[in-house]
N, C-alpha and C positions, 0 to 999 in steps of 0.2 A: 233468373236472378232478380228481377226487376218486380218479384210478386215478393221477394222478403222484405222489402223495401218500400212498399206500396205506402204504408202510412206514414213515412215521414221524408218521403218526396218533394211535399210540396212545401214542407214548412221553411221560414225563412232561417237563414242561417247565423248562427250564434253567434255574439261578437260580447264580451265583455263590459260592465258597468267600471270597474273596477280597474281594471289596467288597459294601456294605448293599444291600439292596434301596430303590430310589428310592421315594420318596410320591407320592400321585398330582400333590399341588400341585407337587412340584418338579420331575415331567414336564412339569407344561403348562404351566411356567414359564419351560424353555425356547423356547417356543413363541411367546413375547408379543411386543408389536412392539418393535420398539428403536427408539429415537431417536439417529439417524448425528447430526443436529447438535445438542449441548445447546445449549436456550438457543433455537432458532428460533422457538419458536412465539410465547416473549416478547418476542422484538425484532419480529416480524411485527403481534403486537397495539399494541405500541410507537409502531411506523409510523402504524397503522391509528387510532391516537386523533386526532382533531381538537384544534388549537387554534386560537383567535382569534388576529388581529393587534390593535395596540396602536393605538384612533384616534385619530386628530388633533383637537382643538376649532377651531372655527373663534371668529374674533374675539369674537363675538356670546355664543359659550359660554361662554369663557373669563373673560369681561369679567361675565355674570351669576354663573360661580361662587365669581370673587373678591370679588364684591358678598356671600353668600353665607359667605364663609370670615370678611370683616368681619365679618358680622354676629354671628355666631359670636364671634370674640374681644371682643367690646361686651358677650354676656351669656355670658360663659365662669364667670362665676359660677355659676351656676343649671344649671350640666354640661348644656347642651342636648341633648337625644335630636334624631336627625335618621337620615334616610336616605341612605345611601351609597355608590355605584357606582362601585365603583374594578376596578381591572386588576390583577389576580395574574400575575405572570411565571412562565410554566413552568419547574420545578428542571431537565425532561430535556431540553427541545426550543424551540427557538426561538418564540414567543406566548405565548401563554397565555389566561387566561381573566376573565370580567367577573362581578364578585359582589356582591349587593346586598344589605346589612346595615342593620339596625334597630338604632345606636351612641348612646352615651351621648359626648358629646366632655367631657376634662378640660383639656386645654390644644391651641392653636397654637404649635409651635414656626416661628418665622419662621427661624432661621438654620437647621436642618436639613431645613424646608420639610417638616413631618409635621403631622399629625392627630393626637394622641395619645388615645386613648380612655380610660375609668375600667378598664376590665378590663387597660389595659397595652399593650394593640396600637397598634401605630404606623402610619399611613397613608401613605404618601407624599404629598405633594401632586399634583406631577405624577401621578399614577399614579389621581387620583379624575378620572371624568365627569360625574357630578353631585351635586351635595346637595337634598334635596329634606326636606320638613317642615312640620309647624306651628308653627312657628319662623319663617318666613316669610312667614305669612299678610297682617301687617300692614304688609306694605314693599311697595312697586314697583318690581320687579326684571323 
């Protein structure tokens, strides 16, 4: 292999008048992978997150948690601490997801049907599963 080669072995190797000499990084740089679609791999992981659907209470539930939300407005004085699992609606996709907080409540608004918490956040009614506490202890519910 080394005799097709013979006369231009020894000659010194070619470098340009005319444009820089490249850096090694901007050689291997052409080299790297391309991404043909931007954006795939986050609309794929997008896809790929799980949400909850939104459940329903049956009679039984609904009827305890209003039991529950009374009891709440009776000592709305005393900003009751309580437990709270409500439903977050997904901003990107249809569900969402179930979160359960350790809340201070300040008020029940009845006509916009929220929870209103000391820190400001507002509940939906609809949108809570349960309330749960020692705030409850002494009822039969």
């Amino acid at each position: 292999m080394l005799k097709q080669y013979k006369d231009i072995i020894a000659l010194p190797h070619h470098s340009s008048d005319t444009r820089a000499h490249m850096s090694l990084h901007d050689r291997a740089s052409q080299f790297a992978p391309f991404a043909a679609l931007n954006g795939y791999d986050a609309a794929i992981g997008e896809t790929a997150r799980l949400t909850d659907s939104k459940l329903t209470l049956s009679e039984e539930q609904e009827s305890i948690l209003n039991e529950r939300i009374r009891i709440i407005m009776e000592r709305i004085k005393e900003k009751p601490e309580v437990n709270v699992t409500y439903f977050v609606h997904d901003q990107r996709k249809s569900g969402g997801a179930y979160v359960t907080a350790a809340v201070s409540v300040r008020r029940v608004d009845s006509f916009t049907r929220q929870l209103i918490l000391t820190d400001g956040i507002k509940i939906p009614l609809d949108d809570i599963y349960s309330i749960t506490g020692e705030l409850f202890d002494g009822y039969l519910i």
